[in-house]
C-alpha positions as MATLAB code, in Angstrom:
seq = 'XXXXXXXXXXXXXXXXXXXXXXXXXXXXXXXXXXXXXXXXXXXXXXXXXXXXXXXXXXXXXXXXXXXXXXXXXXXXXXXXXXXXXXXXXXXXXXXXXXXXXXXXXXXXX';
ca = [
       1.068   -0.292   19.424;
      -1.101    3.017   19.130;
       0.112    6.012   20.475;
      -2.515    5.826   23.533;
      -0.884    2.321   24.207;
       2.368    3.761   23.944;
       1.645    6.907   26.387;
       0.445    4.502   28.658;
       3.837    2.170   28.564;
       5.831    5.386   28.940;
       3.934    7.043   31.912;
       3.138    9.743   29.824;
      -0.582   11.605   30.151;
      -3.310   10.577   27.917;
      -3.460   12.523   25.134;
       0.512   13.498   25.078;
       2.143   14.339   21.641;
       5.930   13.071   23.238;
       4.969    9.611   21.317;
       4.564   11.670   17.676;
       8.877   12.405   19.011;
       9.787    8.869   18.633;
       7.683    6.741   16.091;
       8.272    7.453   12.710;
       5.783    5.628    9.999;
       6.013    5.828    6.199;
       3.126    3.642    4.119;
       5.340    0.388    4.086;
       5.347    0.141    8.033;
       1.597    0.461    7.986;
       0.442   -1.666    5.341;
       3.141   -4.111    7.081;
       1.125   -3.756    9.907;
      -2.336   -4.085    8.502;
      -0.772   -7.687    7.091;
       0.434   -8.505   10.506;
      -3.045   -7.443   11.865;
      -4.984  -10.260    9.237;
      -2.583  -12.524    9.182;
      -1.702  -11.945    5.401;
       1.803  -13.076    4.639;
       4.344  -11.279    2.778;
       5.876  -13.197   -0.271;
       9.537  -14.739   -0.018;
      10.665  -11.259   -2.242;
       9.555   -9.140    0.509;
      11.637  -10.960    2.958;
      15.035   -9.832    1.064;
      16.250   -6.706    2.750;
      17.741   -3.244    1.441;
      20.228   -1.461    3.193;
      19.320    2.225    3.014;
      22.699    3.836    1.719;
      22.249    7.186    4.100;
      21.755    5.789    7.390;
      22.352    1.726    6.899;
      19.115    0.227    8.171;
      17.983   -2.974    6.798;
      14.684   -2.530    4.997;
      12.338   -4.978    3.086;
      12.733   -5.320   -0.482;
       8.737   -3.541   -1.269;
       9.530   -0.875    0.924;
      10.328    2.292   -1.100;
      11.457    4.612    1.782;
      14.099    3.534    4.823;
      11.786    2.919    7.931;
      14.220    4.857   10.010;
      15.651    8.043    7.830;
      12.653    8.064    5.379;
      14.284    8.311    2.592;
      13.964    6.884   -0.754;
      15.729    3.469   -1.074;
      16.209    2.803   -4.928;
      17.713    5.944   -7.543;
      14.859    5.044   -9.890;
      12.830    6.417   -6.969;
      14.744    9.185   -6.107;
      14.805    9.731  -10.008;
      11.075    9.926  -10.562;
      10.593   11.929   -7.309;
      13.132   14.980   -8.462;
      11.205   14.866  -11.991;
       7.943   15.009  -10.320;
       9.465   18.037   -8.114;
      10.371   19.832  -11.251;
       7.264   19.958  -12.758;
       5.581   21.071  -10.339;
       7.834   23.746   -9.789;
       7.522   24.807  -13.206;
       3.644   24.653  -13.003;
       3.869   27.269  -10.266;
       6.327   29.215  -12.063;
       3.871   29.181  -15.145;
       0.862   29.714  -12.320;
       3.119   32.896  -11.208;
       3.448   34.314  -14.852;
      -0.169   34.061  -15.271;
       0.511   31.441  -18.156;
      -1.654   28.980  -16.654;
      -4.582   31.149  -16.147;
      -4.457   32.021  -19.746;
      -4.395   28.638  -21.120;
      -7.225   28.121  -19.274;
      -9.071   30.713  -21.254;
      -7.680   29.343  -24.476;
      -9.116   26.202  -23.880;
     -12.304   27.303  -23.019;
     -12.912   28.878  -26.209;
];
């Protein structure tokens, strides 16, 4: 249901935002969705379920964040997500220093 649909159902004005309050879509739900829309189905592994360890919702197996709390499902996620976090924190450390800007120059001679 689109958010016009939903404004609609709710008796809310065309156009409101109040929908954006209660639905809550990471990249599973909508590739879920785009399945459901041309009748693709989802392989017996995606029917297992994962129960997010924060807020205890049952998830799919593929998904990689909780539908309801967003976040990441498996440690090997959250794992490679903090690592990823670091270096780009570092990067704008080295950015701040000026580092990067000079390794730019070094390279371009």
């Amino acid at each position: 249901m689109g958010y016009e649909q939903l404004n609609k159902f709710a008796g809310w004005k065309p156009g409101s935002d109040r929908a954006k309050v209660y639905v809550h879509l990471n990249n599973d739900d909508v590739n879920q969705a785009i399945r459901d829309k041309y009748g693709l189905e989802s392989s017996d592994e995606e029917e297992k379920s994962v129960r997010c360890s924060y807020c205890g919702t049952e998830n799919q197996s593929d998904h990689s964040e909780c539908r309801t709390c967003g976040r990441i499902l498996s440690l090997e996620q959250q794992t490679k997500k903090e690592e990823k976090q670091q270096v780009i924190e570092r990067l704008a450390e080295l950015d701040k220093k000026g580092i990067l800007e000079k390794l730019e120059k070094l390279e371009e001679r």
